[in-house]
Backbone as XML, in Angstrom:
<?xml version="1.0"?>
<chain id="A" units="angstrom">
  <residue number="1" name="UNK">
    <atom name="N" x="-105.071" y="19.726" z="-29.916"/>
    <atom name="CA" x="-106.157" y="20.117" z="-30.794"/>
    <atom name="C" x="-106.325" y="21.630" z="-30.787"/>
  </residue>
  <residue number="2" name="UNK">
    <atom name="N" x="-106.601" y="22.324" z="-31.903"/>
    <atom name="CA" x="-107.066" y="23.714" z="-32.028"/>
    <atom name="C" x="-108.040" y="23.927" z="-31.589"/>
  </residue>
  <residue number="3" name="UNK">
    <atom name="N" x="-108.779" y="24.688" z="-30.957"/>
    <atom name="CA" x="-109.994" y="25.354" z="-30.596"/>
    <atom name="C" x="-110.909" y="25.864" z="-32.060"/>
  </residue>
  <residue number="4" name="UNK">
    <atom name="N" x="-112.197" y="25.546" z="-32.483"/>
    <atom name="CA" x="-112.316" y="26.102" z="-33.404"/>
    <atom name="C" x="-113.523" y="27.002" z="-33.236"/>
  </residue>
  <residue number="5" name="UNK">
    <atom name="N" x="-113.887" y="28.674" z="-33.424"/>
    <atom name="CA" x="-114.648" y="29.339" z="-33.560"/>
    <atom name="C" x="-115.755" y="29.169" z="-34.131"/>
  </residue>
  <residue number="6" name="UNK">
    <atom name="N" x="-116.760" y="29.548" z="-34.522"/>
    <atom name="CA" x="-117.480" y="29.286" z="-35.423"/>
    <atom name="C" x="-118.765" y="30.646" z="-35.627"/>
  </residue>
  <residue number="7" name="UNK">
    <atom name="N" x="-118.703" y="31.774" z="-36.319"/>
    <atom name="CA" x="-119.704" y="32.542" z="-36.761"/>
    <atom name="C" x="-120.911" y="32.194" z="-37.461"/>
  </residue>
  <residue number="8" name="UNK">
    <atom name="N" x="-122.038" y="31.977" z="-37.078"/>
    <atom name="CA" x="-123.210" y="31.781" z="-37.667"/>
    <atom name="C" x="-124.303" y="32.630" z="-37.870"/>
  </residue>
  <residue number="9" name="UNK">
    <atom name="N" x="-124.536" y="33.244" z="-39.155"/>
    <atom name="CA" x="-125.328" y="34.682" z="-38.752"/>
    <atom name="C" x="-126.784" y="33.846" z="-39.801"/>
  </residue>
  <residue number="10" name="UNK">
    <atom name="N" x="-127.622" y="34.324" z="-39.177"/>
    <atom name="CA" x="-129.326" y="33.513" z="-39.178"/>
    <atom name="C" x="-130.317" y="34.698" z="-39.660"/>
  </residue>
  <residue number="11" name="UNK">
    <atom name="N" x="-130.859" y="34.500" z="-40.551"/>
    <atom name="CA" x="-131.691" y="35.517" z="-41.226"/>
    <atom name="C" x="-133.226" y="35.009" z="-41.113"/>
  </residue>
  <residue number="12" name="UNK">
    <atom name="N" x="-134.154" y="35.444" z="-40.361"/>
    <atom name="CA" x="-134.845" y="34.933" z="-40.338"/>
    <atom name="C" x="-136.479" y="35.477" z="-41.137"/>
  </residue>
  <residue number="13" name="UNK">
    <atom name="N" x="-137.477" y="34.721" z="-41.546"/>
    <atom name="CA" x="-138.873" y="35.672" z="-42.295"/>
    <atom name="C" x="-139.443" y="36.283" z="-40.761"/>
  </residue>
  <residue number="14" name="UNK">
    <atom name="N" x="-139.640" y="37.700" z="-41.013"/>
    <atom name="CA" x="-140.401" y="38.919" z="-40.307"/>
    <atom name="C" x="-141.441" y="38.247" z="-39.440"/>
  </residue>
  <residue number="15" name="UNK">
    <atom name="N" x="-142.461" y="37.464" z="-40.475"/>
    <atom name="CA" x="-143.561" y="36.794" z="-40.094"/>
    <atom name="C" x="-143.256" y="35.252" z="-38.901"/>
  </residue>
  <residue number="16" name="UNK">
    <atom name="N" x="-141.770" y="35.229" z="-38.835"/>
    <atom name="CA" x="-141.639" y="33.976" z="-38.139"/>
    <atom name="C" x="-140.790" y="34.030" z="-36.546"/>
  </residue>
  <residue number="17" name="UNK">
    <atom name="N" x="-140.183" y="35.486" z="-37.048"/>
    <atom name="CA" x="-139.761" y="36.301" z="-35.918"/>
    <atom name="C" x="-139.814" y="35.447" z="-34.184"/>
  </residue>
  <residue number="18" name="UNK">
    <atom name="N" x="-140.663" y="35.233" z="-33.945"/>
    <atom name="CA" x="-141.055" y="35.319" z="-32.331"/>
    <atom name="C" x="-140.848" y="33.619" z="-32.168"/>
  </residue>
  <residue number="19" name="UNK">
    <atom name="N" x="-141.661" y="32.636" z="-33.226"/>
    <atom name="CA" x="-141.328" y="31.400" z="-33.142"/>
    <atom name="C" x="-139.770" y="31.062" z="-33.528"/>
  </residue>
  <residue number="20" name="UNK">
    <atom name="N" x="-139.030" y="31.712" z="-34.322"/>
    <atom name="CA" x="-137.372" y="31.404" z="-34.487"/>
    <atom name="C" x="-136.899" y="31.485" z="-33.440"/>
  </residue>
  <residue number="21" name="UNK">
    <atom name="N" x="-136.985" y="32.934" z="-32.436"/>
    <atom name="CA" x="-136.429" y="33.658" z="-31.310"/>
    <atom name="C" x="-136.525" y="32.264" z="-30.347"/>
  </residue>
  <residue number="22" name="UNK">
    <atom name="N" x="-137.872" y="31.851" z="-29.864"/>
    <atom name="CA" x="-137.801" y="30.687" z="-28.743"/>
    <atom name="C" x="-137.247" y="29.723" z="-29.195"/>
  </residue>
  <residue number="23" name="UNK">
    <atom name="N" x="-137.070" y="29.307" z="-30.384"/>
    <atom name="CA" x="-136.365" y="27.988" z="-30.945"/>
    <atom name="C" x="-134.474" y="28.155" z="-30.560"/>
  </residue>
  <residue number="24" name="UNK">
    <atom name="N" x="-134.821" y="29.363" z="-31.229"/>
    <atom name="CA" x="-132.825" y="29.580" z="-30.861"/>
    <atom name="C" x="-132.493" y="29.862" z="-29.316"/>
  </residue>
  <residue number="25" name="UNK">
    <atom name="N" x="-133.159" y="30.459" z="-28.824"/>
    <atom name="CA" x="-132.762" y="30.478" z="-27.094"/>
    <atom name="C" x="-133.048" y="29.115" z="-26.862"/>
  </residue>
  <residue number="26" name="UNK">
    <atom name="N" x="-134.258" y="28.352" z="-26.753"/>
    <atom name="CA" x="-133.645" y="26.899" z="-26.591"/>
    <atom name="C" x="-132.272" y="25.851" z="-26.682"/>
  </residue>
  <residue number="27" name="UNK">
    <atom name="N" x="-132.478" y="26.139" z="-27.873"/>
    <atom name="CA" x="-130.610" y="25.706" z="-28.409"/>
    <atom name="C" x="-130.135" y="26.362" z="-28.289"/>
  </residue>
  <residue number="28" name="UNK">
    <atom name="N" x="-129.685" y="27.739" z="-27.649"/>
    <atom name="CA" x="-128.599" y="27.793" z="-27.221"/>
    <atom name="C" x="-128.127" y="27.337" z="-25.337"/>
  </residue>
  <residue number="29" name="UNK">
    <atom name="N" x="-129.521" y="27.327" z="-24.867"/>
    <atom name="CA" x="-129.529" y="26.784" z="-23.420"/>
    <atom name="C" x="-128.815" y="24.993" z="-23.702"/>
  </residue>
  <residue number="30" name="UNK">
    <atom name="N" x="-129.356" y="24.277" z="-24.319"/>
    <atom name="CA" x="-129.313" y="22.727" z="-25.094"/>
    <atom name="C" x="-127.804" y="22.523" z="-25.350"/>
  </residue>
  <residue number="31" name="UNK">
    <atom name="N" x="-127.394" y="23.672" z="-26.172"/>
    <atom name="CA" x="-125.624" y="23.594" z="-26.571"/>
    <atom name="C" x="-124.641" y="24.150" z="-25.757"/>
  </residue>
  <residue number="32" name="UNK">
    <atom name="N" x="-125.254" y="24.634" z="-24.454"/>
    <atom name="CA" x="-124.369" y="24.996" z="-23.699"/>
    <atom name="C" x="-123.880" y="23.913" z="-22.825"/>
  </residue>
  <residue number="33" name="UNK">
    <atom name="N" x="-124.583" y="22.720" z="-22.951"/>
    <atom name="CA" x="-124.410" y="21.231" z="-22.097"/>
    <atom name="C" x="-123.772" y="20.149" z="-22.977"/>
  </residue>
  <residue number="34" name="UNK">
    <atom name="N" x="-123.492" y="20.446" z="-24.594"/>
    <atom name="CA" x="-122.842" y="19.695" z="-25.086"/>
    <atom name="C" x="-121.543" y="19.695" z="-25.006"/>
  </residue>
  <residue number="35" name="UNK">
    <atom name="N" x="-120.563" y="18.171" z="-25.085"/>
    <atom name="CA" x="-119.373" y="17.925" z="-24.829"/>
    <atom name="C" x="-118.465" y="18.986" z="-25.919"/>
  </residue>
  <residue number="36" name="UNK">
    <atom name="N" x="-117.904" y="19.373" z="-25.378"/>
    <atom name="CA" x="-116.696" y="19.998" z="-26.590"/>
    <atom name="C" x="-117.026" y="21.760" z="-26.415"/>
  </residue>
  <residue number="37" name="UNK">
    <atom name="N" x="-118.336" y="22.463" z="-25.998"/>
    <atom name="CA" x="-118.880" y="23.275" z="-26.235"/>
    <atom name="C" x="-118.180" y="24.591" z="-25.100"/>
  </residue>
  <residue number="38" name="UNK">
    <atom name="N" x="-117.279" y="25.394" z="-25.759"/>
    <atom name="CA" x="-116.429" y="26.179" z="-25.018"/>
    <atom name="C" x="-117.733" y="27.396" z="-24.397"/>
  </residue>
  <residue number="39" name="UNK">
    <atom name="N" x="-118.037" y="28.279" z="-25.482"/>
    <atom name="CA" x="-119.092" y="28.664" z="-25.633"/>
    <atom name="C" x="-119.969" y="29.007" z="-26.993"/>
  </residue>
  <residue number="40" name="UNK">
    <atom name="N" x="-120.944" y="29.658" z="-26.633"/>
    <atom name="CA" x="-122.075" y="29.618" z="-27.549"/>
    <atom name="C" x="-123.034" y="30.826" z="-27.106"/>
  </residue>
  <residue number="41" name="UNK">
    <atom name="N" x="-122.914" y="31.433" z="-27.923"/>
    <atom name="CA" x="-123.025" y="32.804" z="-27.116"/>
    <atom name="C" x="-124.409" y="33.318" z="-28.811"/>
  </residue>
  <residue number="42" name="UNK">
    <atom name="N" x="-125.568" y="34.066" z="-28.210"/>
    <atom name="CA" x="-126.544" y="34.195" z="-29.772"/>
    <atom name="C" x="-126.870" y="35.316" z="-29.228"/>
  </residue>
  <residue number="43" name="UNK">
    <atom name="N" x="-126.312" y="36.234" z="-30.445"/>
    <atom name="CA" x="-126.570" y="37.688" z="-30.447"/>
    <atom name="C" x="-127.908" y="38.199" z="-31.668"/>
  </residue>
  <residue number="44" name="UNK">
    <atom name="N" x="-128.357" y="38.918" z="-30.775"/>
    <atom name="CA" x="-129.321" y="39.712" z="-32.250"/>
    <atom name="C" x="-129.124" y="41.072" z="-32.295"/>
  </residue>
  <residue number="45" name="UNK">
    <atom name="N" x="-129.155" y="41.448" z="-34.318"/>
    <atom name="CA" x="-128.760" y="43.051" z="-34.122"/>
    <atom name="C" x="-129.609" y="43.824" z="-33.980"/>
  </residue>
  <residue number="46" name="UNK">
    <atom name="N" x="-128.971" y="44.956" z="-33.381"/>
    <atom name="CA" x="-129.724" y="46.239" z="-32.681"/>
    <atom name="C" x="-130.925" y="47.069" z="-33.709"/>
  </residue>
  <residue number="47" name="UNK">
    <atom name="N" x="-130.554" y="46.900" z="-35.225"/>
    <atom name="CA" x="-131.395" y="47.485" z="-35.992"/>
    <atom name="C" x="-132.135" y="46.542" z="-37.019"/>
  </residue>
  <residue number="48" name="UNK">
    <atom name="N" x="-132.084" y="45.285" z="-36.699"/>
    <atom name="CA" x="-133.023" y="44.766" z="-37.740"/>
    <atom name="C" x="-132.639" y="43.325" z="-36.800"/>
  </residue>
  <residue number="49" name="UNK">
    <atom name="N" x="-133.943" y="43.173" z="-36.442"/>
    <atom name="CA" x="-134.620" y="42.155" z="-35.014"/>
    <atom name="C" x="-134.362" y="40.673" z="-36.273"/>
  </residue>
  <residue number="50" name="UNK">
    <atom name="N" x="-134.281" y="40.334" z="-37.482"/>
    <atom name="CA" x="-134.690" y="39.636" z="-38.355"/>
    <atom name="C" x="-132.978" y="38.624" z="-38.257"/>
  </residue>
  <residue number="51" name="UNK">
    <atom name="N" x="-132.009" y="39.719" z="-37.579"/>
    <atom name="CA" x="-130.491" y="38.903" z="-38.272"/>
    <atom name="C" x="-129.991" y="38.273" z="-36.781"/>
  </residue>
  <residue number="52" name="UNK">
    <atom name="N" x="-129.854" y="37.236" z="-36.682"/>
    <atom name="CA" x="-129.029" y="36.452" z="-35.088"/>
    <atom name="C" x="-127.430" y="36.238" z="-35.506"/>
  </residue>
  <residue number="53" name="UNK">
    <atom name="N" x="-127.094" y="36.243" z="-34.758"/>
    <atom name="CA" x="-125.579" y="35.874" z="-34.730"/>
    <atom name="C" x="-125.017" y="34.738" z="-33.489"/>
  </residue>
  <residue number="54" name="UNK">
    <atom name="N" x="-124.559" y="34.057" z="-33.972"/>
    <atom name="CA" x="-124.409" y="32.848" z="-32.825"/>
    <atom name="C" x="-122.604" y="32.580" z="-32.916"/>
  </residue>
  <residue number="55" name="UNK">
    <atom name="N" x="-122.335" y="33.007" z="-32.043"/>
    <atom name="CA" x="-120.657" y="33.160" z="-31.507"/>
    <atom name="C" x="-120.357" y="32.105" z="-30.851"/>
  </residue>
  <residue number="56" name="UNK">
    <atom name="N" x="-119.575" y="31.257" z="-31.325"/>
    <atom name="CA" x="-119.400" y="29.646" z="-30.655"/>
    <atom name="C" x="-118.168" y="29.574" z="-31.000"/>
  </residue>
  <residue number="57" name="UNK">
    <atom name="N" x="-117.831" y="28.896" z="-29.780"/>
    <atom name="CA" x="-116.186" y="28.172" z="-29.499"/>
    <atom name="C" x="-116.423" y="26.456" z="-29.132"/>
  </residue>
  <residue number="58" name="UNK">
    <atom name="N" x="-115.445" y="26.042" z="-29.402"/>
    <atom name="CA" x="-115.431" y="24.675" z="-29.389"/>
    <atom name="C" x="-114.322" y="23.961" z="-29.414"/>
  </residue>
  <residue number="59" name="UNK">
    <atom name="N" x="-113.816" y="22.971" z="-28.928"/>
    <atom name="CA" x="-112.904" y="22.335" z="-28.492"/>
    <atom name="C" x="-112.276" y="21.704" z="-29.591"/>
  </residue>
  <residue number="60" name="UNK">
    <atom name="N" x="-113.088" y="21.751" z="-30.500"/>
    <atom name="CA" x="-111.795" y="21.262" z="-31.995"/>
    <atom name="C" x="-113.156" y="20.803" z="-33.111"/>
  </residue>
  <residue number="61" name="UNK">
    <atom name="N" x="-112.964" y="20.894" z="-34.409"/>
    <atom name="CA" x="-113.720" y="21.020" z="-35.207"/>
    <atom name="C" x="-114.313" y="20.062" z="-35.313"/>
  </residue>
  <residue number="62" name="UNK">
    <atom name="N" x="-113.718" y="18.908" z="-34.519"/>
    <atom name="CA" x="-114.921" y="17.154" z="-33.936"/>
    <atom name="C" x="-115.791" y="17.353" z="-33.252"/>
  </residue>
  <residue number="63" name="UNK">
    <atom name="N" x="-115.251" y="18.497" z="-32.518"/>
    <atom name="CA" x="-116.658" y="18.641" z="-31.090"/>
    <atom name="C" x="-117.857" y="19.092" z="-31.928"/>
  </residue>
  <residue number="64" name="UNK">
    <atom name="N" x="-117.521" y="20.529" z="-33.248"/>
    <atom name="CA" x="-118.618" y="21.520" z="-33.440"/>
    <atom name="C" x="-119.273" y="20.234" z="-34.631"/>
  </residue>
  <residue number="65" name="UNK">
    <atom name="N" x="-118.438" y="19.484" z="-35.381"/>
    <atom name="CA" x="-118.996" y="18.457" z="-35.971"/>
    <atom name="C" x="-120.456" y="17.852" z="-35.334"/>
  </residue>
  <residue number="66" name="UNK">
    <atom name="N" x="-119.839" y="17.071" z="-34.125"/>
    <atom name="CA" x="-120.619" y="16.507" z="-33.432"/>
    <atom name="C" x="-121.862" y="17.054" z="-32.963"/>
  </residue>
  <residue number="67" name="UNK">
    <atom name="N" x="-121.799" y="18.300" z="-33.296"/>
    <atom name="CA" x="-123.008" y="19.716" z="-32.486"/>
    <atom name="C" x="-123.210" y="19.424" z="-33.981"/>
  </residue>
  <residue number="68" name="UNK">
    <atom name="N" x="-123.489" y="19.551" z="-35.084"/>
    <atom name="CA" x="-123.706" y="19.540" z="-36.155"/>
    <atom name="C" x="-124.777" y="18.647" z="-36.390"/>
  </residue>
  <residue number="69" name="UNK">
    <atom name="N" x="-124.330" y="17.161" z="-35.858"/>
    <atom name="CA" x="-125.148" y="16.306" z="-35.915"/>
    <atom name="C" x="-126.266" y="16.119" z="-35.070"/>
  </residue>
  <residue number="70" name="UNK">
    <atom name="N" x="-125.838" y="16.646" z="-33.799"/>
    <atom name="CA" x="-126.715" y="16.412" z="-32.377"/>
    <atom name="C" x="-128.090" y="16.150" z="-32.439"/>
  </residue>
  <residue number="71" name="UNK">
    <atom name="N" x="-128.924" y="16.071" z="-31.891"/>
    <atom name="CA" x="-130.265" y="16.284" z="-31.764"/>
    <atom name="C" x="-130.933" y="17.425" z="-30.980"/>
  </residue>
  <residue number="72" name="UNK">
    <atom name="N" x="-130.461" y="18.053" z="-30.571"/>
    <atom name="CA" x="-130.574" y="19.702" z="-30.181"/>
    <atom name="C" x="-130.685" y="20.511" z="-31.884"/>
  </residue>
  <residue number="73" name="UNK">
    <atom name="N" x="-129.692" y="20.472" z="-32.289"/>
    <atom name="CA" x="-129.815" y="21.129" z="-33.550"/>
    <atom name="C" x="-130.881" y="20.449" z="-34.663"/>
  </residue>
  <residue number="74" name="UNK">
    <atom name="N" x="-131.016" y="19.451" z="-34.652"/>
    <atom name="CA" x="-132.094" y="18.589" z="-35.527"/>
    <atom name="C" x="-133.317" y="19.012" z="-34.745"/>
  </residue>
  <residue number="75" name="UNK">
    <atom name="N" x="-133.747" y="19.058" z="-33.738"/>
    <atom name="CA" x="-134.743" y="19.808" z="-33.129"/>
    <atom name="C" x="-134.758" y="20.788" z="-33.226"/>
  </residue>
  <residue number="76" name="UNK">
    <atom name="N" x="-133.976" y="21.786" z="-33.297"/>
    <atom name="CA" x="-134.078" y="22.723" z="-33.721"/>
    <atom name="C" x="-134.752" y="23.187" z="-35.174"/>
  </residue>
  <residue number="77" name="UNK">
    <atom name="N" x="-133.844" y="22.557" z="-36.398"/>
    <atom name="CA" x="-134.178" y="22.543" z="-37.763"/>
    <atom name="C" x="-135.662" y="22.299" z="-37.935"/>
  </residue>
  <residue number="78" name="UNK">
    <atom name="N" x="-136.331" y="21.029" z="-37.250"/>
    <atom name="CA" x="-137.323" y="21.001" z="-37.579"/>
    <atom name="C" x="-138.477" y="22.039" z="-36.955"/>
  </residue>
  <residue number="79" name="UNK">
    <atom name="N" x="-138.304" y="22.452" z="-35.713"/>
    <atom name="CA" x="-139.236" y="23.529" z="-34.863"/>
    <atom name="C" x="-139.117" y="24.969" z="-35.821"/>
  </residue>
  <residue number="80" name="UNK">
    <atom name="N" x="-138.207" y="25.099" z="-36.964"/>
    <atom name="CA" x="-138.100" y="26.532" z="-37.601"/>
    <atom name="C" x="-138.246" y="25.966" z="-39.079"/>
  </residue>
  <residue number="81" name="UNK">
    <atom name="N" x="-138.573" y="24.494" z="-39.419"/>
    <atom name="CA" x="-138.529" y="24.654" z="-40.405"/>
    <atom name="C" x="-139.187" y="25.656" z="-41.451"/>
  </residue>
  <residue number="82" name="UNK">
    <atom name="N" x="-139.196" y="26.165" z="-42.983"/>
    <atom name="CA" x="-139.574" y="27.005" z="-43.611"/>
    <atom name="C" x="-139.725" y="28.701" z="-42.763"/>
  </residue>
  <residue number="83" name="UNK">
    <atom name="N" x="-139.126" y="28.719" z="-41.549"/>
    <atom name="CA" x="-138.884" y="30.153" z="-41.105"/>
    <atom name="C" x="-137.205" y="31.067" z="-41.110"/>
  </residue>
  <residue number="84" name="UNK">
    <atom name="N" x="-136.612" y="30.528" z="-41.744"/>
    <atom name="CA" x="-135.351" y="31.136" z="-42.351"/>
    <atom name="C" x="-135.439" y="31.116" z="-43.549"/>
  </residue>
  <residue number="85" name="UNK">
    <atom name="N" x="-134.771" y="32.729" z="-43.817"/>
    <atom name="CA" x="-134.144" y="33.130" z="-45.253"/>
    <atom name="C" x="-132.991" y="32.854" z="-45.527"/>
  </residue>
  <residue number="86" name="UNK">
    <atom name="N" x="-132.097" y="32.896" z="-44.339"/>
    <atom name="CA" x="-130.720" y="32.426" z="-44.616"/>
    <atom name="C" x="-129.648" y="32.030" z="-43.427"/>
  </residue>
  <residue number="87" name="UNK">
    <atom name="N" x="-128.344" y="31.090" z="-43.839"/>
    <atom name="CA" x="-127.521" y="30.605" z="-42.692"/>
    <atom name="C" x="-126.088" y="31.059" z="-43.767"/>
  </residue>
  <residue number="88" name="UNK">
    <atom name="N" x="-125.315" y="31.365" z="-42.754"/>
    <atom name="CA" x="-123.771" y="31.328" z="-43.404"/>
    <atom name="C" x="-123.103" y="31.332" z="-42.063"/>
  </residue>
  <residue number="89" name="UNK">
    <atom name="N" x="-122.329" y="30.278" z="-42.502"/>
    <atom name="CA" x="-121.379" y="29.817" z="-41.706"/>
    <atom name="C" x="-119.839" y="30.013" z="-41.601"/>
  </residue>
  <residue number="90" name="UNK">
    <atom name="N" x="-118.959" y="30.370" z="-40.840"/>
    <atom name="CA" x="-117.432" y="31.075" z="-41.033"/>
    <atom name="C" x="-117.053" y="29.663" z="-39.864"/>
  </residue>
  <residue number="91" name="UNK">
    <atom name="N" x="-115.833" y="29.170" z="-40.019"/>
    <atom name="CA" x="-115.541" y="28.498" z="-39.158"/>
    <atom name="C" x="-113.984" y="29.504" z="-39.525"/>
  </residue>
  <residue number="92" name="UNK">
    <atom name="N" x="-113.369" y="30.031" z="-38.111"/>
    <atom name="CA" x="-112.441" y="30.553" z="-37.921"/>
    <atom name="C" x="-111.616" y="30.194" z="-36.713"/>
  </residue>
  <residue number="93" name="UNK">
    <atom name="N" x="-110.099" y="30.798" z="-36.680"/>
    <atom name="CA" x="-109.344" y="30.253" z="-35.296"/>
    <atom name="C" x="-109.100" y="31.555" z="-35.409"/>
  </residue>
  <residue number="94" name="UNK">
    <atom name="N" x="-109.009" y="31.625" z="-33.567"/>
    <atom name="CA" x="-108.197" y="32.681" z="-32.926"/>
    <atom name="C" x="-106.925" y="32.590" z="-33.181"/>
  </residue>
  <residue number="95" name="UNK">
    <atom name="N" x="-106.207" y="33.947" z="-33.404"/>
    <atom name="CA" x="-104.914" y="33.892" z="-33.719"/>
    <atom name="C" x="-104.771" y="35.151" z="-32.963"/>
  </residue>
  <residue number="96" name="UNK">
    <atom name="N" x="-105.127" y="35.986" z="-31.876"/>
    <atom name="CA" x="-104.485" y="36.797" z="-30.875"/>
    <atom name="C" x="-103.528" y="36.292" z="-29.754"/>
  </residue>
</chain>
């Protein structure tokens, strides 16, 4: 099986800021215990507190599937619901 990457960059409303922040450190503590889950790593940028970046590896595009469905992430969705502007998703492989 390929390993599959996965870039997720999270835009979140100004006003929702602080409740997104504890929702996503949750899940990412939550997805660090799921099967398949290489890592999962959630960055925020240095000049605008509003954009996350969530750097995840995974054991093959069944595992990040399965994180897809989980109930970590469905808990999640609902604890932020209406506090994101935006999600885009890159699913990529290492090729170094």
């Amino acid at each position: 099986m390929t390993q599959l990457t996965i870039a997720a960059n999270i835009i979140v409303k100004k006003d929702k800021l602080e409740r997104v922040t504890t929702a996503l450190l949750k899940l990412t503590a939550a997805t660090r215990t799921e099967q398949g889950c290489i890592n999962y790593t959630l960055h925020q940028d240095n000049d605008d507190a509003t954009h996350f970046l969530f750097f995840e590896t995974w054991e093959s595009r069944e595992a990040w599937q399965a994180h897809m469905n989980h109930q970590n992430l469905k808990s999640y969705k609902a604890a932020t619901a209406g506090c994101i502007e935006s999600v885009s998703l890159n699913e990529m492989t290492d090729i170094s």
